[in-house]
N, C-alpha and C positions, 0 to 999 in steps of 0.2 A: 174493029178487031179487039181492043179492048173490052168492049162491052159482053163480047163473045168468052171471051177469058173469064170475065166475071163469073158470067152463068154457067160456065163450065167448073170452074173450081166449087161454085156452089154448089150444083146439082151430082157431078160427078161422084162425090165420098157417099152421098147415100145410097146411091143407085147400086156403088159397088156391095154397099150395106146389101141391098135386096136382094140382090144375085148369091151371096154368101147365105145369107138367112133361108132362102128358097131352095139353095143349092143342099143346105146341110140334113134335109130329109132326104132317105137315101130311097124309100119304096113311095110310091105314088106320088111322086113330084107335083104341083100346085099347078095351073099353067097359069104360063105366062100372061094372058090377055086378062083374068082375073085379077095377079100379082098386081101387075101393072095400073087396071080400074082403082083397083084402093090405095095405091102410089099415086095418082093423079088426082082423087078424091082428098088428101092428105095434101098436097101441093096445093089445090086452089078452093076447092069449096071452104076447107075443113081453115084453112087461113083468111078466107075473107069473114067466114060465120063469128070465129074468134076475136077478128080486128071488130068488129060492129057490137059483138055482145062485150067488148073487154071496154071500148068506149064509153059505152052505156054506165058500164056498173063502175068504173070511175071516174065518171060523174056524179053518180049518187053518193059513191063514197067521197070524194071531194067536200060538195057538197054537208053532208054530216058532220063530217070530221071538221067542217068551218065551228060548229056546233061547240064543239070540244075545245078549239086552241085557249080556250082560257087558261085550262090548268096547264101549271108551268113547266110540268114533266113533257107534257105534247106538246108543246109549243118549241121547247131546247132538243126534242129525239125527233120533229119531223119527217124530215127526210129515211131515218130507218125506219120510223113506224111507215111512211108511204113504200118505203121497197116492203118490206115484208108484208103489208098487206097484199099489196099488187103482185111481190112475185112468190108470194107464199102462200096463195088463199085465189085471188081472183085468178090468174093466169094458168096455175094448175087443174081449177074446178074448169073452167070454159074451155081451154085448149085438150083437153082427155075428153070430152063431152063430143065435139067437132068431129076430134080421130074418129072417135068410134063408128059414127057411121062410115068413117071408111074400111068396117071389116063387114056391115052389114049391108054393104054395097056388092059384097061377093059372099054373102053365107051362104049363096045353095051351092057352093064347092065345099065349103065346110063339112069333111064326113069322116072326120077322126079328129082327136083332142088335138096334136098339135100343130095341126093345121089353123087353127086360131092365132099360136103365134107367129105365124107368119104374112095372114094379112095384115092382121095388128101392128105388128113393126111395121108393115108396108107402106100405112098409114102413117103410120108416126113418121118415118124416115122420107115419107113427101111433105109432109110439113114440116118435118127438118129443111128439108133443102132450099125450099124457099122463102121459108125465117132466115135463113142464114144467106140468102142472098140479099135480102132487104140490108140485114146488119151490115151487110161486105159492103155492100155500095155506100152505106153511110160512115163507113171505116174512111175508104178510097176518096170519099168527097170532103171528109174534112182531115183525115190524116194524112194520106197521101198511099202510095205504093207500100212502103215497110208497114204502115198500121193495118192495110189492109188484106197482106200477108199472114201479120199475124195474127189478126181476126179471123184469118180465114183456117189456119192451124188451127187453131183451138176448138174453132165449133163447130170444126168435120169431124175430131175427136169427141171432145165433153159433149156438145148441145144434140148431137146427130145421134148419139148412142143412146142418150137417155131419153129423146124425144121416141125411138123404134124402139125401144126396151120398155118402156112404161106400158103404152098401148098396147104391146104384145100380150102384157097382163089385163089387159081388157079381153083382146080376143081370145085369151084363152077360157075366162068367165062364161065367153059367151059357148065355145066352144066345149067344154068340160059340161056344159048343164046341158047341150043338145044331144052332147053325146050319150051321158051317162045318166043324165036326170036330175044331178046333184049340184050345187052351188049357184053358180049366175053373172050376168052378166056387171050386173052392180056390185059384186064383190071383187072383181076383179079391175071393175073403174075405181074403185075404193084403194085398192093397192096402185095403182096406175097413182094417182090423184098426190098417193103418199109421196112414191117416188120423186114424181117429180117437183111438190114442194119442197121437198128436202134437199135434193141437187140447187132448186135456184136461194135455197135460202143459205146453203154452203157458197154457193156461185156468190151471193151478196156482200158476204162479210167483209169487204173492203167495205160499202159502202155502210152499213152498220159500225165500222169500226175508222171511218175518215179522216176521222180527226187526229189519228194517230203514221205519223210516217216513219213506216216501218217495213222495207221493201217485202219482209219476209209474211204480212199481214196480208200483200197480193198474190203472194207465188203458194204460200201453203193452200189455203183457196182454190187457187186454180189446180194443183197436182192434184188435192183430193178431188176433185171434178173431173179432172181427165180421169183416174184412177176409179169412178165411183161408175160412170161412163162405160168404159173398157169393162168391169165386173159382171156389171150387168147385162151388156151383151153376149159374153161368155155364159151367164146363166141360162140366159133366154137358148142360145144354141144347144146350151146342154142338157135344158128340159124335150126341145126339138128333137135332139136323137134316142133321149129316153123312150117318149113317149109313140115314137117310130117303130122301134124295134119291140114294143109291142102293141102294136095296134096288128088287129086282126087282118091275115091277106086274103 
């Protein structure tokens, strides 16, 4: 029963995510068995490709950076030089790489600009869901019931919005250059890419900044993350209905 709850609370906020993002085209709605393929392409493929490639390449980094602990700067900053590598360089590059094929798993529905963001988020928002079931269970196994509460608040909010809002901007790259001829799919994983370094390097600064206890050093942080989250989902829908109302009927 429990376990049931778990997966419920995780998968649940993105799913509603999908419905909302798919719902807010008002002329030629997406269908659903498409939505859906790049929603489940995003849940499992696009999360096991990223756990194997994220492995790898921090190992090598590991590795190198054994290279470096001499000088005394790397050796006393550690720990934030390894988050901000990891969540500001590897995790952004490989996890938007992943999504993407879950918009290219459904491109031949792709027959208007913003229909790209909608797979794209789709994508994103199933690999939302079950990153954020991984974290929940690791909340509930070593915090208990309140941590995993409120792990579970936060990253249906901040991680779930910015992981479907990033990727949106991929499939819209992909979408805008089939449609019109013009831009590409790599410029718009290039904005993807950005976003979401920026979010976990915002998301990080407690641990950049640890050494300092200062309650307001964890909460600013996190508001701007929800807050950066929330924006940009708003964006992505309001380029949705733009680009709706006029695409050709």
């Amino acid at each position: 029963m429990l376990l049931l709850a778990v997966i419920t609370v995780a998968f649940l906020p993105s799913l509603v995510y999908v419905i909302w993002v798919r719902n807010t085209e008002r002329y030629s709605r997406e269908p659903w068995r498409a939505v859906m393929r790049s929603f489940l392409w995003g849940a499992t493929f696009a999360i096991l490709i990223s756990l194997v490639v994220e492995i790898i390449l921090t190992y090598f980094y590991t590795k190198t950076f054994e290279l470096a602990r001499g000088y005394e700067f790397i050796a006393v900053h550690k720990e934030s030089i390894d988050a901000l590598v990891l969540a500001g360089f590897i995790a952004p590059l490989v996890e938007e790489a992943a999504k993407a094929y879950g918009i290219l798993s459904s491109k031949r529905y792709i027959d208007e600009v913003e229909d790209g963001f909608i797979y794209g988020s789709s994508s994103g928002f199933g690999f939302a869901a079950t990153e954020n079931l991984l974290y929940e269970i690791s909340a509930l196994l070593t915090g208990g019931i309140v941590a995993w509460a409120m792990i579970s608040l936060i990253r249906s909010i901040a991680s779930a919005l910015l992981h479907g809002s990033a990727t949106a901007m991929t499939g819209f790259g992909y979408s805008y250059k089939k449609i019109t001829g013009r831009g590409g799919m790599r410029h718009g994983y290039g904005v993807a890419v950005a976003m979401h370094s920026s979010f976990n390097i915002i998301a990080s600064i407690p641990i950049f900044l640890g050494g300092m206890h200062n309650t307001l050093i964890y909460i600013i942080p996190l508001v701007i993350a929800i807050l950066y989250g929330a924006l940009a989902f708003k964006y992505i829908r309001g380029r949705i209905r733009y680009y709706d109302t006029r695409s050709p009927r």
